[in-house]
Structures are given as structure tokens and as C-alpha cells.
C-alpha positions in Angstrom: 158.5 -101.7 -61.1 159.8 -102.6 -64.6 158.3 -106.0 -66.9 161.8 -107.4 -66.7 162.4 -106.9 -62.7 159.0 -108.9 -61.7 160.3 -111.3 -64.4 163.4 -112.2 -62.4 161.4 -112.3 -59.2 160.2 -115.9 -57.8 156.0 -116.3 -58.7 155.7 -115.2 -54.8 157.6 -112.2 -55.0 155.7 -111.5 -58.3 152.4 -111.6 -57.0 153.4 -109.6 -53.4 154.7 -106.7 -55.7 152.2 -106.4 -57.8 149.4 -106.6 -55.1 151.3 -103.8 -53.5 151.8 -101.8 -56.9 148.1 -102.5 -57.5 147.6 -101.5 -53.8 149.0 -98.2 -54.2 147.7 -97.3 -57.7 144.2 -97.3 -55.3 145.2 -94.7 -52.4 146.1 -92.9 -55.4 142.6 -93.0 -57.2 140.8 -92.8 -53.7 143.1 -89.4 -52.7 142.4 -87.9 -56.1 138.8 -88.5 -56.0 138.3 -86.9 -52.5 140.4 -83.5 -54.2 138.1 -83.9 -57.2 134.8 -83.8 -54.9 136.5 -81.4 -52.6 136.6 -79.6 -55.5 133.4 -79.8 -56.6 132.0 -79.6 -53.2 132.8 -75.7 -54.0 131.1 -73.5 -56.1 131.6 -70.0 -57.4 128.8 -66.6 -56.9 127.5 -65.0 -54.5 124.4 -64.8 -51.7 123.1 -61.6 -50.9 122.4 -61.1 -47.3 119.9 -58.3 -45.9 121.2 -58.1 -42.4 120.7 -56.1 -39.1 123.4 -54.0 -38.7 124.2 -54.9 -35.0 125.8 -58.4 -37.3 128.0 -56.5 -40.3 131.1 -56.6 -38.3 130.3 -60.2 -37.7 129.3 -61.1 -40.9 131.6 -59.0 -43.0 135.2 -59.6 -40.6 134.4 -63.4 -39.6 131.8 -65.6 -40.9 131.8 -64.1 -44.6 135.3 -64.9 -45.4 135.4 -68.3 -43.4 132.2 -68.9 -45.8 133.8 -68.0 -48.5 136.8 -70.4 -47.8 134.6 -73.5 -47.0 133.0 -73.2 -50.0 133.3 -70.9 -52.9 130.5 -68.4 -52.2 130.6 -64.8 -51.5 129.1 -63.2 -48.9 127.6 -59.4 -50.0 126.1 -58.5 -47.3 123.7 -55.3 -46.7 123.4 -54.6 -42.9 120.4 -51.9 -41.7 117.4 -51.7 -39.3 116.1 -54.5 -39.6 112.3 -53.2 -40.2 113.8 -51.1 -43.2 115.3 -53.8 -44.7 112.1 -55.6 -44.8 110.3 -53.2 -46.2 112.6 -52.4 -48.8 112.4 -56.2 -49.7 108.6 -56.4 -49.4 108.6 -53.3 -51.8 111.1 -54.8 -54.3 113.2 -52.2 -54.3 116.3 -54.3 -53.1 116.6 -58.5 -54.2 117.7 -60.1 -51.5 118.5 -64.1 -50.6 118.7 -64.1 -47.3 117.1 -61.8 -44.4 118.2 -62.4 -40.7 116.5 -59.9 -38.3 116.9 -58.7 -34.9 113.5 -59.6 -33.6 111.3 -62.7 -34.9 108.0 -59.9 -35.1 109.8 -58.6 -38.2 109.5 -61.4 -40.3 105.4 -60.3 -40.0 106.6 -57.6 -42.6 107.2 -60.2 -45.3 104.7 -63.1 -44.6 101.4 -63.0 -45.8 99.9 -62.8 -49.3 99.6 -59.2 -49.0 103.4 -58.7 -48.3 104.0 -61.1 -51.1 104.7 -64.3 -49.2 108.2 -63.5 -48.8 109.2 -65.5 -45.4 107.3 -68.7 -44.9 109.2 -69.6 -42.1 112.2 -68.6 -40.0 114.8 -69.8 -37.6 115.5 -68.2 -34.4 119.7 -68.8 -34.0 121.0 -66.2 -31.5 120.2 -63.6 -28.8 122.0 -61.0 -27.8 121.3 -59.0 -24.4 120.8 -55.2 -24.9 123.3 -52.7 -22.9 124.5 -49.2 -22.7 127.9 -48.6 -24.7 129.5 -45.7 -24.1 132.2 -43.4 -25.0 135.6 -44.4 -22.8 137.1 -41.1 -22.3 134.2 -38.7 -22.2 133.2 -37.0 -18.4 130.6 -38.9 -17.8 132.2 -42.3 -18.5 133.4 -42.7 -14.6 129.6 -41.8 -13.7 128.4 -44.7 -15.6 131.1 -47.7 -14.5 130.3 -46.5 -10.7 126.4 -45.3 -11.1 122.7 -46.7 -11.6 122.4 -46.0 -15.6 119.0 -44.4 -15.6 120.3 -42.0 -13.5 123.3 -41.0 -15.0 121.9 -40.7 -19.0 119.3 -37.9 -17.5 122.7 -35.8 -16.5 122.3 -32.6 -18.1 124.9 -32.2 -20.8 124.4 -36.0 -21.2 124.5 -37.0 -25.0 122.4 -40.5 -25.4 121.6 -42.5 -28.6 119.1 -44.4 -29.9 117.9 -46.1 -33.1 114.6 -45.1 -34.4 111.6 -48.0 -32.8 109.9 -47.5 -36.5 113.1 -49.0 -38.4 115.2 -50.7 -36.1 114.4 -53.3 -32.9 116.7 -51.7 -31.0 114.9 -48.6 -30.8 112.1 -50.5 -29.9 114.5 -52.4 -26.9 115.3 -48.7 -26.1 112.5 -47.4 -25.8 111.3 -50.8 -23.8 113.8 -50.1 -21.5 113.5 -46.5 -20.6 109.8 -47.4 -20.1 109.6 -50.3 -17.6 113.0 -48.3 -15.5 111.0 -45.0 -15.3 107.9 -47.0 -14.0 109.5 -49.1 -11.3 112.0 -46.4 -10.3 109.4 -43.7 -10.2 111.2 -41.8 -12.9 108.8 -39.5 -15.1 111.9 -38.2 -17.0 113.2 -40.9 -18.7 109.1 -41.8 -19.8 109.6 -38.2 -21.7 113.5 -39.2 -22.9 111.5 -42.4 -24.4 109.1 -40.1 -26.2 111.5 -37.9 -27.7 113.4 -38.4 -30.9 116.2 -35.8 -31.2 118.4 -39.1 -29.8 117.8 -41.1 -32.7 120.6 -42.2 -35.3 121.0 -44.8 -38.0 123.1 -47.6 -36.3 126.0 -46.7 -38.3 126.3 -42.8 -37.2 124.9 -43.9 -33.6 127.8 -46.3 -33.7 130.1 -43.6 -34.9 129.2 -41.5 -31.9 130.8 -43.9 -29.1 134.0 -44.0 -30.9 134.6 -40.9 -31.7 132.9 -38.7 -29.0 130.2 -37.8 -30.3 127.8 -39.0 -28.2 128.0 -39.8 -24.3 126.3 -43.1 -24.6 124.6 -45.7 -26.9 122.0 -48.6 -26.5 123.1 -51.2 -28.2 123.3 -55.3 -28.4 126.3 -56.6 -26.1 127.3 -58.6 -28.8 127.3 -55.5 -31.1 129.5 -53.7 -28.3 132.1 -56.4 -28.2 132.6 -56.3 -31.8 133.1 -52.8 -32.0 135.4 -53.6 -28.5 133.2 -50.9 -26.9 132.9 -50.6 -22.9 129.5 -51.0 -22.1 127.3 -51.6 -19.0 124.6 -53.7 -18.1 120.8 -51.8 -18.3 120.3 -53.0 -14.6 116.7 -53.1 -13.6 115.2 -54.3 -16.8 115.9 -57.6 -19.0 115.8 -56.9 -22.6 117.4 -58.7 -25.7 118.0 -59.1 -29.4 116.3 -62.3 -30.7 118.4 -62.9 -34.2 116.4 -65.1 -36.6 117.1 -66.2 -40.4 115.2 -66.7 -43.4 115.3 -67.9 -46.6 113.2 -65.6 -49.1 110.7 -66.7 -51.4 112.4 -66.6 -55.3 116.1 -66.1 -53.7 117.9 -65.8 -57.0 120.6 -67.8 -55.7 119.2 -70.7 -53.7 122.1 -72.9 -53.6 124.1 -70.4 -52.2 121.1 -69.2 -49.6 120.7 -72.6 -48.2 124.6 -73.4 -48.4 125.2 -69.7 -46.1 122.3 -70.8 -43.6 123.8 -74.3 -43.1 127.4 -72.7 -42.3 126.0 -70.0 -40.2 124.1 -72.2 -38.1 126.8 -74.9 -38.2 129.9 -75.6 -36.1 131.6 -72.8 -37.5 129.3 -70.6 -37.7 128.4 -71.3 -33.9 132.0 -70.7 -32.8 132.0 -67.3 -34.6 128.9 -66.1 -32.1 129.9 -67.2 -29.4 133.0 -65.4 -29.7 131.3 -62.2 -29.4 129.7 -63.2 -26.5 126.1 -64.4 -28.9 123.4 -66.2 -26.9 123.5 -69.7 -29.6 120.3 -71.6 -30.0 121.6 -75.0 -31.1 119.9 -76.2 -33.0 118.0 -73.2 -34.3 114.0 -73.8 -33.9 111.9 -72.8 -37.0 109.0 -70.9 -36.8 106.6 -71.5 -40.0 106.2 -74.1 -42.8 108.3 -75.0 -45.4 112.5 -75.0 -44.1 114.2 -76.1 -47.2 114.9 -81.0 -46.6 118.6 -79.1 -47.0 118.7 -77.1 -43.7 117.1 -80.3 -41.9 120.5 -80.7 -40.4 120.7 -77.1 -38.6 117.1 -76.1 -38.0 114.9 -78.3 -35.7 
């Protein structure tokens, strides 16, 4: 409003407009101070994630890019066995930020002054039950939706897959499995299809395999299988699961970004993104160890 239009205005009418220009001037200053720390709320970079590979289609189709839009950072995440990635860690061949395993006895790899102190402390966030994916359209698909599992992967001609126990959890779940079903059953041949290892495939080709024919039959995390929107059923007879947990590593190059990924993975949205394939959420997550970051307070209990 113009000098000479207040002028003409009664002392009142004066005062009322220019409370309410004065009024206005203020949403305007509070609004663009909430865009400015909005702004700067986000930050640029990236936070390199060492990953079990039953969470890349998670991490790399979902969560990463929702991370990335909530606040700057880029996911670059490296998904594997979990036990391999810890050792390649441990060994410093890779440099990593953040390491989230399929089984809480991994993190033994990296703690300890003689495997360089890597993980003081973890967070156990997610579980996944362990099943039997399988390939849709191959001839023994109808034998497995109607039939006890154990007895339908020692079919001969039966193709089965497994990740090897000395990398990967799952092979150790596996393994488990075929175990404590060949002892209650009374079934001495799938002790000897535990101890073989022609059935062993990286998680990527054992993947593969389901889709594509390859291979009969898989074990594999139920969350894993409704990513990949495999059929799968349920190992009947034995209870085992994937136990997820996080940590941030000793000298993580990018800290900010470490912590910042951890709080948005075990936050709301985060949370939502497991459950929607079918995760087991532990909310909050419970830390194991000293030393979680005053940061991650919030998430981690």
C-alpha cells in the first residue's frame, strides 16, 4: 500500500493496514526460512553401503531413491554374501560406510582388535523367514505347491540351489534346514544333499536360476522372493530366518551421510518400505555393542 493511500486513511485505518502489511511481510520471512532450512536440511554425496544381496532390490528400487529425495544423498550400494563382504572390509580391500548383514554372528568378522575394530556395535532391524522359491513353469513346480518340500527337492532330475554356508547366511539357513528335516523325518538323503556343494551359486546366478529355468528350486529369504515376485513355499517342518542387522563402520569416510541413511532406514519410511515386502520390522531396532552414534538415539534403542 502506497505512502499517500495510508495518508488519506483515518489514524485507525492507518494503524489496521499497516499491522496487516507488517503482518504479512512475517508469513513471508517465516515461509522463506522453512525453504531455506529445507534446503539446507539437504546435502549432496554419497554413502556407500555393503549390503546382503537378499536387500539390493530393496535398497536399490525403493529405499535408495526415496533416500535420496528426503535428503540429498546417494545411495551406492554393493550387495553380496554377507560373510564376503565382511571380509573384504576387514581386509581393506573395499571402503565401505555402512554394512547391514543377514545374520547378527557376522558382525564377529569385523569386531575385535584383531579384525581392526570395525563394528562396535550393531542394530538388529528386520527378519525375514527363509523359504523355497521356485521356478513357476518347470515340471516339478505342481509337485511342490501340493507336496511336503523335502520330499519333492530329492526328485531325481530335481535342480536345487543354495548359497555357499562359508560366504553367505543363507547357505548356512540351508544347510540348517536340510539338517534338522532329514533328522526328524528320518531322511539320510537330504543329510548327504546338505553336505554336498555342486548346488551352490552366488545369490545373483542362484537368483537367475528361478527366473529363467535354470534351476528347479531355490532357498531363499521370503522377503527376497517377494521382491523378485517369485512363488515360493513355506520350509514346513523347520523354523528358520534371516536376522538383518546394521552398522556403522569405524572411519566411515562419509559419516554424515552413514548416520543420515541409518536414521531413514530405520525410520517411518524406511519401515514402510520392509514391510511392503513382507520384512519382519523390529521397531525400534535394539543395538547390540557400545558406542551407537547420540544421532541414531532416535531409531536404535
Amino acid at each position: 500500500m502506497s505512502n499517500k493511500r495510508l495518508a488519506d486513511q483515518s489514524p485507525r485505518r492507518r494503524r489496521g493496514a499497516v499491522s496487516a502489511l507488517a503482518a504479512t511481510l512475517a508469513v513471508v520471512a517465516v515461509t522463506s526460512g522453512l525453504a531455506a532450512a529445507a534446503a539446507a536440511a539437504r546435502r549432496s554425496g554419497v554413502v556407500d553401503v555393503y549390503s546382503a544381496g537378499s536387500l539390493d532390490t530393496l535398497l536399490s528400487k525403493s529405499i535408495g531413491p526415496a533416500f535420496h529425495r528426503a535428503t540429498g544423498y546417494t545411495l551406492v550400494n554393493t550387495p553380496g554374501g554377507s560373510s564376503t563382504l565382511a571380509a573384504e572390509i576387514r581386509n581393506k580391500t573395499v571402503v565401505a560406510d555402512v554394512f547391514i548383514s543377514a545374520a547378527p554372528s557376522v558382525n564377529a568378522l569385523l569386531e575385535g582388535r584383531k579384525n581392526g575394530s570395525w563394528v562396535t556395535w550393531y542394530a538388529s532391524f528386520a527378519a525375514s523367514p527363509y523359504v523355497l522359491g521356485y521356478y513357476p513353469k518347470g515340471r516339478f513346480a505342481h509337485d511342490l505347491r501340493t507336496m511336503p518340500w523335502y520330499k519333492v527337492i530329492t526328485m531325481r532330475g530335481f535342480r536345487l540351489g543354495r548359497t555357499n554356508p562359508s560366504q553367505d547366511p543363507g547357505g548356512v539357513l540351508a544347510v540348517r534346514a536340510l539338517r534338522e528335516i532329514a533328522k526328524s523325518r528320518h531322511l539320510p538323503a537330504l543329510d548327504r544333499l546338505a553336505s554336498e556343494s555342486s548346488d551352490e551359486y552366488s545369490e545373483t546366478t542362484e537368483q537367475a536360476g528361478i527366473q529363467n529355468g535354470e534351476l528347479d528350486a531355490s532357498f531363499m529369504y521370503e522377503a527376497d522372493a517377494n521382491s523378485q515376485h517369485s512363488p515360493f513355499v513355506a520350509l514346513t517342518g523347520v523354523k528358520v530366518r534371516g536376522d538383518y542387522t546394521v552398522a556403522l563402520l569405524r572411519r566411515a569416510p562419509h559419516t554424515a551421510a552413514a548416520e543420515a541413511f541409518i536414521r531413514f532406514l530405520l525410520g517411518p519410511s524406511g519401515q514402510r518400505a520392509l514391510r511392503a515386502d513382507h520384512f519382519i520390522v523390529l521397531s525400534p531396532a535394539r543395538a547390540t555393542g557400545s558406542g551407537v552414534p547420540p544421532a541414531l538415539g532416535g531409531v536404535i534403542r
